[in-house]
C-alpha positions as CSV (number, residue, x, y, z in Angstrom):
1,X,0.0,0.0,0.0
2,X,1.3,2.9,-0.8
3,X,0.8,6.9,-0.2
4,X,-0.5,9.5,-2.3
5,X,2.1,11.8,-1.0
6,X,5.1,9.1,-2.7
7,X,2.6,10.0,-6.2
8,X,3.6,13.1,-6.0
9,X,6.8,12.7,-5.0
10,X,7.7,10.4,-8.3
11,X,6.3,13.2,-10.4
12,X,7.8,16.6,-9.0
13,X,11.3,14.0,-9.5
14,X,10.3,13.6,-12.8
15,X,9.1,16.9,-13.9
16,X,13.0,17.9,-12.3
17,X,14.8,15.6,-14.2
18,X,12.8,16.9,-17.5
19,X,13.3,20.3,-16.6
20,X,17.2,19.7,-15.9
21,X,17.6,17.5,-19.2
22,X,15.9,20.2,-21.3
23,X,18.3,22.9,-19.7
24,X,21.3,21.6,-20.0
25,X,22.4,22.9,-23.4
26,X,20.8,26.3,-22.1
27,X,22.8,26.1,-19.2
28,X,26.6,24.9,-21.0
29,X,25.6,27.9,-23.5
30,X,24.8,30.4,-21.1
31,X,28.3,29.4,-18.7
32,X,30.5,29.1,-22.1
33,X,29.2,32.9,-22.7
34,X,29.5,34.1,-18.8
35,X,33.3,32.7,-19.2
36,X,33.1,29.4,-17.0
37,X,35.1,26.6,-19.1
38,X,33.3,24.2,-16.5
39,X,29.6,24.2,-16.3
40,X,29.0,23.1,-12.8
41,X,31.2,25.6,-11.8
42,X,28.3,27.8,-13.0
43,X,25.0,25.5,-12.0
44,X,27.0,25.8,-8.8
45,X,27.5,29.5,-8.7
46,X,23.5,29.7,-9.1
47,X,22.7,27.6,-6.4
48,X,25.3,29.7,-4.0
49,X,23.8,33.0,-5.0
50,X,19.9,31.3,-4.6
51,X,20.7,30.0,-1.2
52,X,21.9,33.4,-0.1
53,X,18.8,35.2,-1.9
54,X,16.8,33.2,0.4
55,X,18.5,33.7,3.8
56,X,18.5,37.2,3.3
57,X,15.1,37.6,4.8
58,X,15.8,35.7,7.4
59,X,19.2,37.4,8.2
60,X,17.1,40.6,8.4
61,X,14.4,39.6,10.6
62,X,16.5,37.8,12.8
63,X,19.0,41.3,13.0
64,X,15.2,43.2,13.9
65,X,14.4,40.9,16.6
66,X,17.8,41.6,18.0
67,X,17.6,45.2,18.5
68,X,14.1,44.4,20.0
69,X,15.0,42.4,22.3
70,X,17.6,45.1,23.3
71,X,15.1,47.8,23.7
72,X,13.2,45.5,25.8
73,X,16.4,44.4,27.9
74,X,17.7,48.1,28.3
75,X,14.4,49.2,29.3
76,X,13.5,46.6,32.0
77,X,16.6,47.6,33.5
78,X,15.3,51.4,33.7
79,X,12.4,50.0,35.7
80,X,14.0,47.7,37.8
């Protein structure tokens, strides 16, 4: 018996492995162009500058809550 959720598993893997096999000549054109001699280099690059596009928000909030939790330190010691 399986799940429904391994269904959909099987065809998000698929649709990536489509999508990845269709962009591969894209992708050797587009790092030949940009100056990498070894595309991976570049797929690699991509994923780098992705991951850090997606911590930024976090980076940010988590900075916010810092300087809140400052304020709040700084002025329980006033009232203590």
């Amino acid at each position: 018996m399986t799940a429904p959720v391994d269904g959909l598993h099987d065809r998000s893997l698929d649709s990536a492995t489509r999508l990845a096999a269709l962009a591969t000549p894209v992708i050797n054109q587009l790092s030949q162009t940009l100056g990498f001699r070894y595309p991976p280099a570049f797929i690699l690059l991509l994923a780098f500058l992705g991951l850090c596009l997606i911590s930024r928000p976090y980076s940010v909030t988590i900075s916010r809550l810092h300087k809140h939790q400052k304020r709040l330190a700084q002025r329980l010691a006033l009232i203590d």
